[in-house]
Structures are given as C-alpha cells and as structure tokens.
N, C-alpha and C positions, 0 to 999 in steps of 0.2 A: 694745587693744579690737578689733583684727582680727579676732581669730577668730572675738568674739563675734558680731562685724559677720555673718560670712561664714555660720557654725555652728554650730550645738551637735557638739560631737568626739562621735557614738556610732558605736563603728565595729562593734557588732553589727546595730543596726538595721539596717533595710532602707534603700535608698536614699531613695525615696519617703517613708519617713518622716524621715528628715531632712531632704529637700526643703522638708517641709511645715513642720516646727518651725521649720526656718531663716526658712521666709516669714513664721510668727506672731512673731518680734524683730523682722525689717524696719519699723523707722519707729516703735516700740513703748518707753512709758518702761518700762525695763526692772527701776522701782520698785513697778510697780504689782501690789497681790498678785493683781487678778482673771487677771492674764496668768499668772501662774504657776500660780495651782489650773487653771487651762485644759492649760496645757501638762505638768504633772503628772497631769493627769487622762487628759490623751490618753496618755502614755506608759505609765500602769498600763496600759492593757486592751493592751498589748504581752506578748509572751514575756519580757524580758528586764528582770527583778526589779530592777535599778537604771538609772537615765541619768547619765552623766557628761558635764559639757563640758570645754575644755580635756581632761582627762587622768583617770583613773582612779588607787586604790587605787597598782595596782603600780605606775608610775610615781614614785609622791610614795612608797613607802616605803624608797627608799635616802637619803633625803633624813630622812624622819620616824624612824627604830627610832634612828638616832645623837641625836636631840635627846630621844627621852625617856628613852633610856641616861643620858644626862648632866643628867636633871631634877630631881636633888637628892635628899632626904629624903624625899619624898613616899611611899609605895606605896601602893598602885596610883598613879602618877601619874595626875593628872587632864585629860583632854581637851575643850578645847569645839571645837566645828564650827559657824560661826556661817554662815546662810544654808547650811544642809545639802543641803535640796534631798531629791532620790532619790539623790543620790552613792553610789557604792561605798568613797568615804573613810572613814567612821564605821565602818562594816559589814567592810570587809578592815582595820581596826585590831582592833576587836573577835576576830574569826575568825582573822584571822593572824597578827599579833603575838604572839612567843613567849613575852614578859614581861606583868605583870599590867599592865594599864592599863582605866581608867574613863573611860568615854568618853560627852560628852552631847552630840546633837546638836539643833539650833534653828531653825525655820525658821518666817517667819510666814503660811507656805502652811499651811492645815489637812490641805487633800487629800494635801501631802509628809507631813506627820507620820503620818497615819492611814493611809497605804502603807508609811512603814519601821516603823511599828510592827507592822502586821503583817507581813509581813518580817520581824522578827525572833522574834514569838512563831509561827510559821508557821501562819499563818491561810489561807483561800482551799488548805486540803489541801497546802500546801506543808512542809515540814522545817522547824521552828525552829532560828535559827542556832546555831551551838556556837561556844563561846569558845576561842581558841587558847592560856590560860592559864587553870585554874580557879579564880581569883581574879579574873577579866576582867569587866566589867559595859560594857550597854551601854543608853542611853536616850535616848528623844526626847521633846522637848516643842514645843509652838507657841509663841511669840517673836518678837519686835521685835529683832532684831540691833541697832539705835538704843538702844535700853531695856532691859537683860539685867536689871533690876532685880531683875524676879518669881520671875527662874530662878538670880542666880549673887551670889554676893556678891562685895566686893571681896577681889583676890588670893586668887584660888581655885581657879584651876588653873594647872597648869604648863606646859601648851601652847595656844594658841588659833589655830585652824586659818581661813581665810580662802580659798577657791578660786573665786575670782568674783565673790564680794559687793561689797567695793567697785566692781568695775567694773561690777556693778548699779546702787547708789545712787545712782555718781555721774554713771550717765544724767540722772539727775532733779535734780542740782545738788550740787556741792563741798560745801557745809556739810553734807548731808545725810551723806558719805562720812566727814567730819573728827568728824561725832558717832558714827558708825559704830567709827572708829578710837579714840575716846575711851575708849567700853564697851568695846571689848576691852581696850585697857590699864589702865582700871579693872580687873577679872576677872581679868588675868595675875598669878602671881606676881612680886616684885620680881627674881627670878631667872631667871625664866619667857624663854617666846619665842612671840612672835607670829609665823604663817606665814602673805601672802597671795602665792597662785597667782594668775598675769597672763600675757598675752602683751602686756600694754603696756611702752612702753620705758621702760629708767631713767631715761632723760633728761627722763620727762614723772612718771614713779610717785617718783623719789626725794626730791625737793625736798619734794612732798605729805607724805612721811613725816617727812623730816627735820621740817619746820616743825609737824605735828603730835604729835611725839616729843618735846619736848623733854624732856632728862634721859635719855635711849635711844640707844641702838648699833641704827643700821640700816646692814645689808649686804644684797646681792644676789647671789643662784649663779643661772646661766644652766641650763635645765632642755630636755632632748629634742636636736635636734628630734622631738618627735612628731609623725607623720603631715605629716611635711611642712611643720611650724609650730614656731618658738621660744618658749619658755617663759621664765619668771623666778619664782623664789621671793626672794621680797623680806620679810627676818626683822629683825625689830622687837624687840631684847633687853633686858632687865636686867642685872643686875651676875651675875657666875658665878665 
C-alpha cells in the first residue's frame, strides 16, 4: 500500500497534478465511489487520455501476452479488468496485443466508464482506437467488482486482471476485499489465472489469498522497480 499511500504513478502528468491527486487519497476510504468519479473527473479535463497508478500497459505486458499464450482453447481469449479505472491496461491489450483477445473492462465509477468509452469510440474529436488484431474486441461497462453478477457469468474468462483494486477495498475492510476475491474466481476459468498488481508485501498479500483460495495455486513474481518502487504480481491459478 505504499505507493498508494504516497501516489498515484502518472509520470506524464504534470507535477502539480499529482500533488493534488495524491492529497485527494490522503486519509480517504479508498472504497468510496464519490472519490473516484472526483478524481476521474479531474483527470479527463487533462491531455493525457488515460491515468495509471502503480504501472502502466507496457510494464504489465511481459508479464500478461505469456499467460494468454497459454489460455487454453478459448479464441479470442477472454479478458476482465476488474476496477479499470482510466488504466492504459484494457486499452494497450486491446491496441497492442498481437493475438486476438476480448477484453471487458468494469469499474463502478460512471465518469471512468463514459471516459474509456469514449476513448475507444473516439469521441471529444479524438481517433477511435484500432485493435492490434482484427479479431480484438474491446468494452466497458459500470460494475460492482464485489457483484460481477449483471456483467459475467461463471467461468468466463480466462484472465482476470486486478491492479489495485483490492488494495482499494481493503481500505474499507477485509471482508469487503475476500468478496472482492470471491467474484473474480467465480468469473475465472477452472484453468484460468487471476492477476492482482500490488506494491504490498507477500508477507502481508499471501496468507490473504491463500486462505481466500482454497482449491488454487497462488504465486508471486516480483515486478520493476518502477520509478523507484517494488511491484508484485500475485497470480491466483487453476489447474493447466
């Protein structure tokens, strides 16, 4: 949770506005949606089409193109993004990913969804994105990452992406984080893999997943340093 503590990672931003996102988490439950359509709202009227915290896209895809190489039967494998946010993750799977993948992302900010969606159908005079395979699909809906009920059935995709979210929830209390964890491995294939992105330590993130796992392979690969901060991809498997 350091980072989250310290920053939001945008390192095109201007300084100043990082300043300021960083002061709106200061002391902030980091569950609460009014703070996100806030803080997604201030960042649309920026230049810079997406925010990432932690890490970007290109970061997470030497990590990500190997696990949907090896996603089984699917094609398009299927992608959720749970708590998407403005991320460039959904967005550089979509556009840069060689292989065909379908990709949904979920966030229960309205202001995030109705900024990547236009973003992707290039609204506000901007370019509509291009897929980097022409079999690639790419969408957003608004969601309850707690209740994927409305948007995903069981075992339905073959990846489930996570960069932040539980270390959102679980501002606002464990159980909220362990229902969190529930939906997504409801939604994963039996052969699937759960990815969340942290800069919290194994010592405190593994026990969480083990005991929330059971029946599940969790590991962890150590990620960056980016910008001067340690990462962790902490992956929640099936049988393969």
């Amino acid at each position: 949770m350091a980072a989250l503590r310290r920053t939001l990672h945008v390192a095109t931003l201007a300084a100043g506005a990082r300043r300021a996102l960083a002061g709106s988490l200061a002391g902030s439950c980091l569950a609460d949606r009014r703070l996100w359509d806030k803080l997604h709202a201030d960042a649309g009227r920026g230049s810079v089409p997406t925010f990432d915290w932690f890490f970007g896209y290109e970061e997470a895809q030497g990590l990500l193109l190997p696990l949907l190489q090896e996603s089984g039967a699917a094609c398009p494998p299927r992608v959720l993004d749970v708590g998407c946010g403005t991320s460039s993750l959904c967005t550089g799977l979509y556009t840069k990913c060689p292989h065909p993948v379908d990709v949904l992302g979920v966030d229960f900010s309205p202001v995030a969804v109705a900024h990547m969606k236009s973003l992707l159908e290039g609204g506000q005079g901007q370019t509509p994105l291009c897929p980097g395979h022409p079999a690639s699909q790419l969408h957003f809906m608004q969601a309850d990452a707690q209740n994927l009920e409305p948007v995903a059935s069981s075992g339905s995709f073959q990846l489930v992406l996570d960069k932040g979210t539980w270390d959102a929830i679980s501002r606002g209390g464990l159980p909220g984080a362990y229902q969190l964890l529930s939906e997504c491995l409801r939604v994963l294939s039996p052969q699937g893999t759960l990815v969340q992105f942290s800069d919290e330590d194994p010592d405190v993130r593994l026990p969480c997943l083990e005991q929330g796992s059971p029946g599940w392979t969790v590991t962890v690969q150590e990620l960056g340093p980016f910008g001067g901060i340690t990462y962790f991809a902490y992956l929640v498997q099936g049988s393969h």
